[in-house]
C-alpha positions as CSV (number, residue, x, y, z in Angstrom):
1,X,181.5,-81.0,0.4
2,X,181.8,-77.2,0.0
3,X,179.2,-75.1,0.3
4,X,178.8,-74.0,-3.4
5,X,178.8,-78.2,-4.2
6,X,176.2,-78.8,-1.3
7,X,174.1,-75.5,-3.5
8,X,174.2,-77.5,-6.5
9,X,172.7,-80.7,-5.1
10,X,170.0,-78.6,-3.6
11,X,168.9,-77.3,-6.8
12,X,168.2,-80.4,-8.1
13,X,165.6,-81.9,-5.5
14,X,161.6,-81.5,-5.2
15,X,161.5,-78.5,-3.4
16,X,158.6,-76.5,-1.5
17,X,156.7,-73.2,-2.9
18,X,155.7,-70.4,-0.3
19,X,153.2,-68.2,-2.8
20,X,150.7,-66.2,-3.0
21,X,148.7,-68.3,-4.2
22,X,147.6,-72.1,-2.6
23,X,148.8,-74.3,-5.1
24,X,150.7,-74.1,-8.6
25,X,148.3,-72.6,-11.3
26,X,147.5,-74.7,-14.3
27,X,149.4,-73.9,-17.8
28,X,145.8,-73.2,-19.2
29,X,144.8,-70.8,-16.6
30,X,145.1,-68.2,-19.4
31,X,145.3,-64.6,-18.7
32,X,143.4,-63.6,-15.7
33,X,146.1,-65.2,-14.4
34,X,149.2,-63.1,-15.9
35,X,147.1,-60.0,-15.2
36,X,146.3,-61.5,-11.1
37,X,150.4,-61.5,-11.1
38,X,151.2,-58.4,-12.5
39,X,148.5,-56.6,-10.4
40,X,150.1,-58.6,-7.3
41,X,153.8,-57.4,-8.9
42,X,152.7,-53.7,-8.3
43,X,154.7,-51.5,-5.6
44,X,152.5,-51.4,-2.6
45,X,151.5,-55.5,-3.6
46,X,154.9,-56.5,-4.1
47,X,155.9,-54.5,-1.1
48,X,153.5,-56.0,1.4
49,X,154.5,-59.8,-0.3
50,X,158.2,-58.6,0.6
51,X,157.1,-57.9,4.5
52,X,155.8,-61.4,4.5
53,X,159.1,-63.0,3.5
54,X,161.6,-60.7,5.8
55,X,158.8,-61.7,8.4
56,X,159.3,-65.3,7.7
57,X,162.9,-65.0,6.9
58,X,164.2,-63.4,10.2
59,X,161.9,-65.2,12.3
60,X,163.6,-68.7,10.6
61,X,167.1,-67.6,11.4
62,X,166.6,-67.6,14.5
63,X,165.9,-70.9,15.0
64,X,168.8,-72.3,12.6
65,X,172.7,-71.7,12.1
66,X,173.0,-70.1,8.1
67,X,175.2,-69.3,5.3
68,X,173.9,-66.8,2.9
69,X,174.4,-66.8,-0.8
70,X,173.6,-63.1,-2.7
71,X,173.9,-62.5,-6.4
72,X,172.7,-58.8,-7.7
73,X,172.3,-58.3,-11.2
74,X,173.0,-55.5,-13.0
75,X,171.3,-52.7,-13.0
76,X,171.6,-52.5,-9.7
77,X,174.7,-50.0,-8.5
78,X,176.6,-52.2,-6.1
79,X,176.7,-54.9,-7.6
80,X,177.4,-58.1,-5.4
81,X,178.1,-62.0,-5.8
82,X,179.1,-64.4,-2.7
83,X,179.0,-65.4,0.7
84,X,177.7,-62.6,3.0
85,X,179.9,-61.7,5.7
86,X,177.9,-59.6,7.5
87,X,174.8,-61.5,8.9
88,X,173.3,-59.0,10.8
89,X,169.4,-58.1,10.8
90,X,169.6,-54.8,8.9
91,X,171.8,-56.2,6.5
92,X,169.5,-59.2,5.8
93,X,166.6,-56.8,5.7
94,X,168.4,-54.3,2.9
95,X,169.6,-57.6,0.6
96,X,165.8,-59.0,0.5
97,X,164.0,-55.9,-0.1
98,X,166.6,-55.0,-2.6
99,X,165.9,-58.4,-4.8
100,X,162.1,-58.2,-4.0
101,X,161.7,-55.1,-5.3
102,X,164.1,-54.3,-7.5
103,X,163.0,-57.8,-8.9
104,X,166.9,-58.7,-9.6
105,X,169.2,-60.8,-8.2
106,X,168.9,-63.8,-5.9
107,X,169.5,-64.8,-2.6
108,X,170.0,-68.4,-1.5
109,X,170.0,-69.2,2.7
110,X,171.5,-72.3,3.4
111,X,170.5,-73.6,6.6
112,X,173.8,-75.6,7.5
113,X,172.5,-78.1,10.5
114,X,169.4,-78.8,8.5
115,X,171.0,-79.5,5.1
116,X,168.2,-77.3,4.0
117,X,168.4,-74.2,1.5
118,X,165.9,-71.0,1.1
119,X,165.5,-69.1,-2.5
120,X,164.1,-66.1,-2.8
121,X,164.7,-65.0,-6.6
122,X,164.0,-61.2,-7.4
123,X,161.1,-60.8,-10.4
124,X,159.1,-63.7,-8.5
125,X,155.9,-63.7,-5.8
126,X,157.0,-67.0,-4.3
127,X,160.3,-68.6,-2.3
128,X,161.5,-71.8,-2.2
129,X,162.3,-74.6,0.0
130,X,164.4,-77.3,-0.5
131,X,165.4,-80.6,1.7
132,X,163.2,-79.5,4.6
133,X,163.3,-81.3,7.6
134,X,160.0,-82.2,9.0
135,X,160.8,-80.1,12.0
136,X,161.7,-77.5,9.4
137,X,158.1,-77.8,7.7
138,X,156.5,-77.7,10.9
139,X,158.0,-74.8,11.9
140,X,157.7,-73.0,8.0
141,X,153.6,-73.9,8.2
142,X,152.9,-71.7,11.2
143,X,155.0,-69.0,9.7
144,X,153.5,-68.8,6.3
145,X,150.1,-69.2,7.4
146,X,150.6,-66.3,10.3
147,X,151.9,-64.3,7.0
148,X,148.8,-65.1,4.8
149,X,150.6,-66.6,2.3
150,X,150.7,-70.8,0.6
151,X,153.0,-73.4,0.7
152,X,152.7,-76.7,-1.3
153,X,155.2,-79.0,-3.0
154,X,156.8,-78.9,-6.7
155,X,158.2,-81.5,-8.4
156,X,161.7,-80.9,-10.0
């Protein structure tokens, strides 16, 4: 299976949420929760919920072998699509602050011996998890809740 096939089945499953917030908001929450999001979407906000996932991110790397999937979107200048070549840490860094907070593009991490994929999607305060191993969950826990931040499973 290549690894854009291996993607696709991915997308598909349950996955796992790491959020700001504990557990997926109601559709009638209303407004105060748009206006909790947008204040939470703010530069210093989104900014501090970007050194939370590079914190997360790097730290997960090191444990597993990856692939890494980036799409940018237009506006931004150098625009990029495919399977980055260059996995070093700065390089990592300067992809997932540029979709944080440029809030385009997306990344997706495939963690190849786990069978296991990582989304973090521009425009968003959450990343997702799919196919986690429990080993994988165990070890995502203790990172999110070191970070201050919520993890809890959606339903696809």
């Amino acid at each position: 299976m290549t690894r854009y096939e291996k993607m696709s089945q991915l997308f598909n499953e349950d996955y796992r949420v790491i959020d700001f917030l504990p557990r997926r908001v109601p559709d009638e929450a209303g407004t105060l929760f748009e206006e909790a999001e947008q204040y939470y979407m703010q530069d210093k906000q989104l900014q501090i919920f970007c050194d939370k996932v590079i914190a997360i991110v790097l730290k997960l790397l090191c444990y597993y072998p990856f692939e890494m999937y980036v799409q940018e979107h237009i506006p931004l200048i150098r625009t990029r699509e495919g399977w980055l070549k260059d996995k070093h840490c700065d390089t990592i860094v300067k992809l997932i602050k540029k979709t944080i907070l440029k809030r385009r593009g997306q990344i997706d991490i495939l963690l190849t011996r786990e069978n296991s994929m990582i989304s973090i999607s521009g425009g968003t305060l959450s990343i997702a998890v799919y196919n986690e191993s429990e080993s994988l969950r165990e070890m995502l826990q203790s990172m999110v809740r070191t970070e201050g931040l919520y993890d809890w499973k959606f339903r696809a």
